[in-house]
N, CA, C and O of each residue as an XYZ file, in Angstrom:
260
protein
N     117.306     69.890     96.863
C     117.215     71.329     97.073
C     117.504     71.640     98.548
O     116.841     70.943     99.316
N     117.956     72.119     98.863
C     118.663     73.225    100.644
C     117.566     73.561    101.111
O     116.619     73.779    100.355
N     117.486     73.644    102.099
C     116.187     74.003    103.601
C     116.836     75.017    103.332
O     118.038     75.233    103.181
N     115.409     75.987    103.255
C     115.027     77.500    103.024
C     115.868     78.050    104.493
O     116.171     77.093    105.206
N     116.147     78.957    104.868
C     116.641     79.877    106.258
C     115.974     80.746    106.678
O     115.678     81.620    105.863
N     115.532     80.867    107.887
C     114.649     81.678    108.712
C     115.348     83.011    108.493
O     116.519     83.213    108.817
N     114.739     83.694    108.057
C     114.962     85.718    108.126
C     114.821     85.955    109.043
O     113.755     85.982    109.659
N     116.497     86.343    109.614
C     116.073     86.198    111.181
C     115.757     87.764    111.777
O     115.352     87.821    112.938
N     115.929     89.048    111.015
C     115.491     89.848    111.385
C     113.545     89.951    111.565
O     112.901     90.705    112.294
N     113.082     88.964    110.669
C     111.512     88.539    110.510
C     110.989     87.837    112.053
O     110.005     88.278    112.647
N     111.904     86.572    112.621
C     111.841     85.971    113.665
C     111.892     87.091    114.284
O     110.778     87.569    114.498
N     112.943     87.814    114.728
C     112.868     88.724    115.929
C     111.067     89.639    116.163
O     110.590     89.989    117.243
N     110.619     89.758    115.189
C     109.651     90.930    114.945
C     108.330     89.808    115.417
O     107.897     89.888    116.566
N     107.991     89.212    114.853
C     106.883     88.036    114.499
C     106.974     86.537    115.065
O     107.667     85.608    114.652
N     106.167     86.575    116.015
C     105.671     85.683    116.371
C     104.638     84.535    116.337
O     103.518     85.037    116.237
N     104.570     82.849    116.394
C     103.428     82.378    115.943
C     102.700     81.630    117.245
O     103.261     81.031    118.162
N     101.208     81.863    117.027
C     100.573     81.540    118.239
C     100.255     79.750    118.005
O     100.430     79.120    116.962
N      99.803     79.284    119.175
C     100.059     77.855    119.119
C      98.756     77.732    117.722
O      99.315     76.918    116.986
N      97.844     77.975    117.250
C      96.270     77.825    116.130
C      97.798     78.068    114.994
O      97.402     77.679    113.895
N      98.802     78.380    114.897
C      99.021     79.183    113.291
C      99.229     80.355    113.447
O     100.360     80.406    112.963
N      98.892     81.870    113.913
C      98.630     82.732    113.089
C      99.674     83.495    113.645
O     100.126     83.167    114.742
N     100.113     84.455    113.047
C     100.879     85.060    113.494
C     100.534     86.556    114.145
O      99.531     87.194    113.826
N     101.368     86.937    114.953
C     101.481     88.116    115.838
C     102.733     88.889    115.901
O     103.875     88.430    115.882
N     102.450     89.857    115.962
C     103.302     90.951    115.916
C     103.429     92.286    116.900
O     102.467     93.029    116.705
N     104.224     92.728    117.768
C     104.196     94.081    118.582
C     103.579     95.163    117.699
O     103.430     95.130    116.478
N     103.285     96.023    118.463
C     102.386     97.522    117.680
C     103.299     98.882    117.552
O     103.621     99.534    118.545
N     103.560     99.124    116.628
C     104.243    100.008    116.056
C     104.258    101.800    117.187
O     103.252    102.326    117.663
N     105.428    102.223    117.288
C     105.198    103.575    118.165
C     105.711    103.624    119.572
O     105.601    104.686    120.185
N     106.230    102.643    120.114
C     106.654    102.217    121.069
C     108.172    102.633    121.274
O     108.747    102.337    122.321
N     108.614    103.113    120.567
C     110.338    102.985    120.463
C     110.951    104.406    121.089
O     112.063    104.417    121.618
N     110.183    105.515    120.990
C     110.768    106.801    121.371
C     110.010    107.617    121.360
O     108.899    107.163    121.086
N     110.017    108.560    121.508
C     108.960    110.435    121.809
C     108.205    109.679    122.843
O     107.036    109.937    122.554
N     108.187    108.564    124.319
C     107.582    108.692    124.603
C     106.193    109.492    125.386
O     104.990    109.286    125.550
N     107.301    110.595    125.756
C     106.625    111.914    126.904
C     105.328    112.572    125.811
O     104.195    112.844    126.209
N     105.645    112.681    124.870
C     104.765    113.569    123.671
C     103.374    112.643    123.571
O     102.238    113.090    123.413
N     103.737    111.299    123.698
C     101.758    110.904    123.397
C     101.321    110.776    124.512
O     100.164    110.429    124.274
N     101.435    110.814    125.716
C     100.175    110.662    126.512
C     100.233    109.109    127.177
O     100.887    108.173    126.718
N      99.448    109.084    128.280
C      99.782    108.023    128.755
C      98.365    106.765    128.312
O      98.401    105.570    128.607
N      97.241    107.456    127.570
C      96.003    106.924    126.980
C      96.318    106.306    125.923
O      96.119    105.093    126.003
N      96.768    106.699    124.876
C      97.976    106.765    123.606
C      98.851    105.271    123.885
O      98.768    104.158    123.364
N      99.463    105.676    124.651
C     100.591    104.795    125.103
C     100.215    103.233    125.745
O     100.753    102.138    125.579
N      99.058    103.664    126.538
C      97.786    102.049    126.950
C      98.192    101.570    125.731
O      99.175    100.867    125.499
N      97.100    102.139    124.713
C      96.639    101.650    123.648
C      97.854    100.803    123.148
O      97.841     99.615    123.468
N      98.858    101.247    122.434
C      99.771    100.234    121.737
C     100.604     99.004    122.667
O     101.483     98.233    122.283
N      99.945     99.147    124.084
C     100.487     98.014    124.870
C     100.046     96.634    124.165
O      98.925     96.592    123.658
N     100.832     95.575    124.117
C     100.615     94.203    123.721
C     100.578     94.007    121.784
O     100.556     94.574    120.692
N     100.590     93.046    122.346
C     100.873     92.507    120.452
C      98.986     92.546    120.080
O      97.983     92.761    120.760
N      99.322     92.125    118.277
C      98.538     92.217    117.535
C      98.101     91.006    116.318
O      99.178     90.418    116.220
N      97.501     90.564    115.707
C      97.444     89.459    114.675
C      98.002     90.273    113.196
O      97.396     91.294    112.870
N      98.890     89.900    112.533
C      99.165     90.362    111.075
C      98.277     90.316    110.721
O      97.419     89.507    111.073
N      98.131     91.402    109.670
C      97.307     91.611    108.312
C      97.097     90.037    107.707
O      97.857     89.070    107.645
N      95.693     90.259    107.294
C      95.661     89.265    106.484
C      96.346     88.995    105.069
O      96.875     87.976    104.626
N      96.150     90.284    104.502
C      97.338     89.785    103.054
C      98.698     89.761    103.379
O      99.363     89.164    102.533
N      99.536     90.351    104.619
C     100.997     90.181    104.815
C     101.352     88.901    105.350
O     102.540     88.577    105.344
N     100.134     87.827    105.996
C     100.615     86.826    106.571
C     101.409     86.208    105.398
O     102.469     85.671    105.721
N     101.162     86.199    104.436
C     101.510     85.146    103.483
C     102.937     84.950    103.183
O     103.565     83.895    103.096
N     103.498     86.690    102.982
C     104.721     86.998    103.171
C     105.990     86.682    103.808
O     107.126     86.297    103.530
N     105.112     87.098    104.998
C     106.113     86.719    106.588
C     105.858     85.436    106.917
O     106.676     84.975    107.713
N     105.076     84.769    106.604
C     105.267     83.134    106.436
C     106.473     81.963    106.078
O     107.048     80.985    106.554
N     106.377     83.076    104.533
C     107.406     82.529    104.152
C     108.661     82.799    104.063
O     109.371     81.897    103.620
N     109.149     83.779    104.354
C     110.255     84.752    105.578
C     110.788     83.786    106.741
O     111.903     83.399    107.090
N     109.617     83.598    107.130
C     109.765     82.386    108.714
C     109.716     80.902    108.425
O     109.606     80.119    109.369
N     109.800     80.407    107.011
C     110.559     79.516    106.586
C     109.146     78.512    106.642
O     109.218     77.287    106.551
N     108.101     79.124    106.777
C     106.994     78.240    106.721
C     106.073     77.552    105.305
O     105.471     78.536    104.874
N     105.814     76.706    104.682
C     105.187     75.875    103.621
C     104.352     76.887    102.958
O     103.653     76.576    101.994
C-alpha cells in the first residue's frame, strides 16, 4: 500500500508541539484590523491547542497513525 501524503494546505495551518499535540493560530487576524480594538487584537495574539474532537481529523490530514 503507498505512504499516505501530507495535506499540505493542513501543514501550513497546524502545527505539532514536541508532547504530540497539536496547535493552531487563532482565527480573526487576517483583516478589519482598525474595527476591533487593540484589547481584542492582544487577545488573538499567539497560537492555541486544537479541539479535542478535531485532533483526530487533522492528525490524520498530517499523515499521522
Amino acid at each position: 500500500m503507498p505512504k499516505m501524503k501530507t495535506h499540505k494546505g493542513t501543514a501550513k495551518r497546524f502545527s505539532r508541539t514536541g508532547s504530540g499535540k497539536l496547535r493552531r493560530g487563532r482565527s480573526g487576524r487576517g483583516h478589519l484590523k482598525l474595527a476591533k480594538g487593540k484589547n481584542s487584537y492582544r487577545r488573538l495574539k499567539g497560537d492555541t491547542d486544537v479541539a479535542k474532537a478535531d485532533a483526530p481529523r487533522i492528525d490524520k490530514l498530517l499523515g499521522g497513525k
